[in-house]
C-alpha positions as CSV (number, residue, x, y, z in Angstrom):
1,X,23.0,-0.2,6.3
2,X,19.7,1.5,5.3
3,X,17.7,3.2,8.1
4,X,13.8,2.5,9.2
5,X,11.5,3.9,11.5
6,X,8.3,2.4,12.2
7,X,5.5,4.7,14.2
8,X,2.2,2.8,15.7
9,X,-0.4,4.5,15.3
10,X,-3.4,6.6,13.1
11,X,-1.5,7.7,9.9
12,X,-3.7,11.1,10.3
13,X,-2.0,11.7,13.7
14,X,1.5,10.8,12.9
15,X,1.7,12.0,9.6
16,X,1.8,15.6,10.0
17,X,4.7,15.3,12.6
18,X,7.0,14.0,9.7
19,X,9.3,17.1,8.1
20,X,8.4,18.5,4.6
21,X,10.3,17.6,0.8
22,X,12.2,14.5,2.4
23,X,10.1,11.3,1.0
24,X,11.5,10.2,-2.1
25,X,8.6,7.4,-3.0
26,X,4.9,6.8,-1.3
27,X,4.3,3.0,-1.9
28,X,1.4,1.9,-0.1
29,X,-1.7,-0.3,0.5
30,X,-4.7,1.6,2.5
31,X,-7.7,-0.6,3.5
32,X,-9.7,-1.1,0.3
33,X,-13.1,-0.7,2.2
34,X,-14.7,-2.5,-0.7
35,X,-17.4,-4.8,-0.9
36,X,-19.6,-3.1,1.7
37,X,-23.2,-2.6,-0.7
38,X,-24.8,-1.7,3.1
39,X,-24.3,0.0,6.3
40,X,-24.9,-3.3,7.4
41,X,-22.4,-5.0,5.4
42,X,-19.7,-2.2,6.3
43,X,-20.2,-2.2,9.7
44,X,-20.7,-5.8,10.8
45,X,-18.6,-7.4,7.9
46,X,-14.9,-7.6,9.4
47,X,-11.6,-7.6,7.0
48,X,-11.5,-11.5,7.2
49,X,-14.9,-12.0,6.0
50,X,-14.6,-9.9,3.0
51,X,-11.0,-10.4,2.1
52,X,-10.3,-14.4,3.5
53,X,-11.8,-17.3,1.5
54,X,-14.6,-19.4,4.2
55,X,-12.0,-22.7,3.6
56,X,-8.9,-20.8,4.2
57,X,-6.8,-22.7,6.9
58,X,-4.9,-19.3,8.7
59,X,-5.9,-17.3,11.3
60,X,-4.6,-14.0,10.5
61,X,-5.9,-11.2,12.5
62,X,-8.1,-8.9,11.5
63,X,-7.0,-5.2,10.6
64,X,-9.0,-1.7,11.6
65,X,-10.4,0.7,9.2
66,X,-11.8,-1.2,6.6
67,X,-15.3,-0.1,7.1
68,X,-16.2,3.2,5.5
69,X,-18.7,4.0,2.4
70,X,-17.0,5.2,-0.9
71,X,-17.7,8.9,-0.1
72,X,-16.2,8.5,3.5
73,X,-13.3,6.4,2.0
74,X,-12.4,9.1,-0.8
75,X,-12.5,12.1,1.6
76,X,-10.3,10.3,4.2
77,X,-7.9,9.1,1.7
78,X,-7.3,12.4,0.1
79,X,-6.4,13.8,3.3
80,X,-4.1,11.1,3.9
81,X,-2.4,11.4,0.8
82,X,-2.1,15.2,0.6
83,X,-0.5,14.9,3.8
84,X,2.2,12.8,2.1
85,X,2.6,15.0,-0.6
86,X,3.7,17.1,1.5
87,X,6.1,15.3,3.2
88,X,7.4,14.5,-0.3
89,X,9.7,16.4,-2.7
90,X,8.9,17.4,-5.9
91,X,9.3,15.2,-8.0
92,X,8.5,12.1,-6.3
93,X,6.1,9.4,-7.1
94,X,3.1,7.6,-5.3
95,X,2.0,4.3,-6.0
96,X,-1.1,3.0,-4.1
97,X,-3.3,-0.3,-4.8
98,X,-6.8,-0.9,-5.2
99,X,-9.0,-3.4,-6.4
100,X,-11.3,-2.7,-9.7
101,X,-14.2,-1.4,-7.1
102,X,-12.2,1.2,-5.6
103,X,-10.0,2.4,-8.6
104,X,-12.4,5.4,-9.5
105,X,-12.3,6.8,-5.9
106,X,-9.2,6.1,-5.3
107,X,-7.7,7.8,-8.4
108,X,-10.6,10.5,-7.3
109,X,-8.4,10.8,-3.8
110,X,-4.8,11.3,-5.0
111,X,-5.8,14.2,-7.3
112,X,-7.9,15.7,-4.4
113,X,-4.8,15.1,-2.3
114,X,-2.7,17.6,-5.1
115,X,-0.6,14.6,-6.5
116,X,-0.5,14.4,-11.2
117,X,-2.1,11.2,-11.5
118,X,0.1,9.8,-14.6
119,X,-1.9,5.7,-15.0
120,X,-2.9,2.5,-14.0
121,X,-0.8,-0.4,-13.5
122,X,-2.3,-4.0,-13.6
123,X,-1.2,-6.4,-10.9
124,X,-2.1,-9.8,-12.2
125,X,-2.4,-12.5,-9.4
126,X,-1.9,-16.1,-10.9
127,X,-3.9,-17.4,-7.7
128,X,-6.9,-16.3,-7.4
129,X,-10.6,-16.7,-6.9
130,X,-12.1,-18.2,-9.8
131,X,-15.9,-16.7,-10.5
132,X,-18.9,-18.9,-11.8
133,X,-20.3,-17.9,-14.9
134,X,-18.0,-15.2,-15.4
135,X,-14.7,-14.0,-14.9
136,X,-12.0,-14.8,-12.7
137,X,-10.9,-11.8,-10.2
138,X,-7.2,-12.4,-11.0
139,X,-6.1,-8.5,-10.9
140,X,-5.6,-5.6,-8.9
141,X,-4.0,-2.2,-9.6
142,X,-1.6,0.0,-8.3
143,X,-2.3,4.0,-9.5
144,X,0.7,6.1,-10.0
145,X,0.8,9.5,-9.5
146,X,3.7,12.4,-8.9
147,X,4.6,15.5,-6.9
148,X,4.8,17.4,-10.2
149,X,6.9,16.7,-13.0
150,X,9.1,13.5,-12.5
151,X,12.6,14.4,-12.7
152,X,14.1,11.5,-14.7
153,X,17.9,12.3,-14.6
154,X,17.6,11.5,-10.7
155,X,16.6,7.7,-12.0
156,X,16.5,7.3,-15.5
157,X,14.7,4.0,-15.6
158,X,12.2,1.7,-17.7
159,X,9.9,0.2,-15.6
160,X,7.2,-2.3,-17.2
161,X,3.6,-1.7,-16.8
162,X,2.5,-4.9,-15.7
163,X,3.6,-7.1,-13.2
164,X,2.6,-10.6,-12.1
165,X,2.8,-12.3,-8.7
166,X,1.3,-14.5,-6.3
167,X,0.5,-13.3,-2.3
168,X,2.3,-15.1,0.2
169,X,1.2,-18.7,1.1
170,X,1.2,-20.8,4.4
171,X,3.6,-19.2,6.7
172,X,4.8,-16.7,4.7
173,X,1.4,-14.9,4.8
174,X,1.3,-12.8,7.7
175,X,-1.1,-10.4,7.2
176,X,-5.0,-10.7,5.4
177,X,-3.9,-8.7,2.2
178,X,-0.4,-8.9,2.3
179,X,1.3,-8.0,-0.8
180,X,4.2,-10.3,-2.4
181,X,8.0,-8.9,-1.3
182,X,8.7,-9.7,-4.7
183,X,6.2,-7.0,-6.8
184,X,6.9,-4.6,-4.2
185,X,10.5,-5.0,-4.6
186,X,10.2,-4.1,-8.5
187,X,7.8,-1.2,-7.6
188,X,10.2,0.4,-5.6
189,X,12.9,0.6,-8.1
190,X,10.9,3.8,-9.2
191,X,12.2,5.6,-6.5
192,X,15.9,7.1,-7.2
193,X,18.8,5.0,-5.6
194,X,19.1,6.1,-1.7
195,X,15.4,7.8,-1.6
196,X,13.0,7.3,1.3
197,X,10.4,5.5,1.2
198,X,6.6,6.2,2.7
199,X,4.2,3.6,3.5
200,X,1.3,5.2,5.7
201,X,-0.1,1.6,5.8
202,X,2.5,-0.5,6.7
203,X,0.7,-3.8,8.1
204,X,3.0,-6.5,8.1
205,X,6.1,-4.3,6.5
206,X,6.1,-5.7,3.1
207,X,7.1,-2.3,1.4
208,X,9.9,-2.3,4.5
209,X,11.2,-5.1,3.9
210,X,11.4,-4.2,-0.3
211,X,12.9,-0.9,0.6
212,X,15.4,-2.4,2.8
213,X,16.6,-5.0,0.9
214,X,17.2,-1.9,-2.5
215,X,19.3,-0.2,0.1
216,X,16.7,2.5,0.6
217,X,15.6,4.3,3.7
218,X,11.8,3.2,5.4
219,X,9.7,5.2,7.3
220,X,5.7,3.6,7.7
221,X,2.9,3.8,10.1
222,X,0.4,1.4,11.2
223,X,-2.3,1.3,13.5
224,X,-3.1,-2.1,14.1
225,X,-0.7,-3.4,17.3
226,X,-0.7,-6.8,16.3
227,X,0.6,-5.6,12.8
228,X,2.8,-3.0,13.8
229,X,4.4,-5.8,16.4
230,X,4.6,-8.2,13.2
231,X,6.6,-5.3,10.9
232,X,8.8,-4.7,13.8
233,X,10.2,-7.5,13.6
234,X,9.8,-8.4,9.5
235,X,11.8,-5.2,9.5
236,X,14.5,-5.8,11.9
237,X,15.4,-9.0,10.1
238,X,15.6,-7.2,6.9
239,X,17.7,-4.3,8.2
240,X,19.8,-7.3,9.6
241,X,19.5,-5.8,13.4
C-alpha cells in the first residue's frame, strides 16, 4: 500500500521541516494570481470571481493566496520552489501549471528557485470558455523543469507532449481549479516507479489521489482548512484506508 502524508498549513512553513534528496517528482498547481490588472482587482477580486463562470451552479469555497502582483507572485514562488528542490534528489523533475498570463513568471520562478527548466507542455481543455471576437481560452500549461540532469535509466520512458482533458464536472468538482485525476495520472508517470511525490499545493488532493493510484508515495501541503479537510479524505479513499 503506498504511503501519504498530508500537512495543513503555509507551504513556506512546512516545507523546510521536510528532509533533503528524498522527493522523487514535484507535481503541483500554485494559485495562478492572474487576472489582477489592479490593486483593486487583486485585493477585492476573490478566487471565485476570477476563476468561476457568473452562471456556474456550485458553490465551491474559495481558496487563500491568490491575490499577489506578478513581481510579488515570482519572488514567492521561487522561494517556494527552491525549497523543493531541495527536498528533491538530483535528478528529479517539477512540473507546475500556469495559465498563458503567468507562464513568463512562472518559468522566471523555477529557474530562480535553481531547478533546469527543460519546456512547455500544452494542456488542452475541450471545455472551455469560448471568447467573442477572438479566440477561445481552451489551454493551460504545465512547465517542466529538473534537479539537474534527468537520469533516464531510473525510468526510461516516452511521455507525449500534449495532453487533453476536461476538469471535473457536477459533483466530481470539488475544488475552484481542480485539475482532472486523469492528466495528472499520465503526468506522474514521469516520476520513476516507487518515487515520492511533492505537491506544496495540494487543494482538493488531485495529485494524491494520481500518485496513489501509480503506487507511489504522497506527501502535499495545503493551507486552506476546508481543502485540506476535502484531500483528507479524497486521499484516504484512494489509499483504500
Amino acid at each position: 500500500m503506498s504511503t501519504w502524508h498530508l500537512h495543513h498549513g503555509d507551504a513556506l512553513t512546512v516545507l523546510p521541516t521536510l528532509p533533503d534528496a528524498h522527493v522523487d517528482l514535484v507535481l503541483t498547481d500554485p494559485p495562478y494570481n492572474s487576472g489582477g490588472r489592479t490593486q483593486s482587482d487583486r485585493t477585492t477580486a476573490t478566487a471565485r470571481d476570477k476563476y468561476v463562470s457568473g452562471d456556474a451552479a456550485h458553490r465551491l469555497a474559495d481558496f487563500a493566496g491568490d491575490n499577489r502582483d506578478q513581481r510579488g507572485y515570482t519572488a514567492w514562488l521561487a522561494l517556494i520552489l527552491a525549497e523543493c528542490l531541495r527536498a528533491s534528489r538530483p535528478g528529479a523533475s517539477l512540473l507546475v501549471f500556469t495559465d498563458w498570463r503567468q507562464l513568463p513568471a512562472t518559468s522566471d520562478a523555477l529557474q530562480a528557485g535553481g531547478w533546469l527548466w527543460r519546456g512547455i507542455i500544452p494542456w488542452h481543455k475541450p471545455i472551455s470558455r469560448p471568447r467573442v471576437g477572438g479566440f477561445k481560452a481552451e489551454c493551460e500549461y504545465v512547465l517542466w523543469a529538473s534537479h539537474g540532469p534527468v537520469d533516464a535509466t531510473r525510468n526510461p520512458v516516452y511521455l507525449p507532449g500534449l495532453y487533453s482533458a476536461s476538469q471535473p464536472r457536477g459533483r466530481a468538482r470539488q475544488h475552484i481549479t481542480q485539475k482532472p485525476v486523469q492528466l495528472l495520472a499520465e503526468l506522474v508517470k514521469v516520476c520513476p516507479p516507487g518515487g515520492t511525490v511533492l505537491d506544496p499545493f495540494a487543494g482538493s488532493g488531485s495529485t494524491g489521489v494520481a500518485a496513489l493510484g501509480s503506487g507511489r508515495p504522497f506527501v502535499g501541503v495545503e493551507m486552506t482548512g476546508h481543502y485540506a479537510q476535502v484531500a483528507r479524505r479524497r486521499l484516504l479513499e484512494a489509499a483504500g484506508d
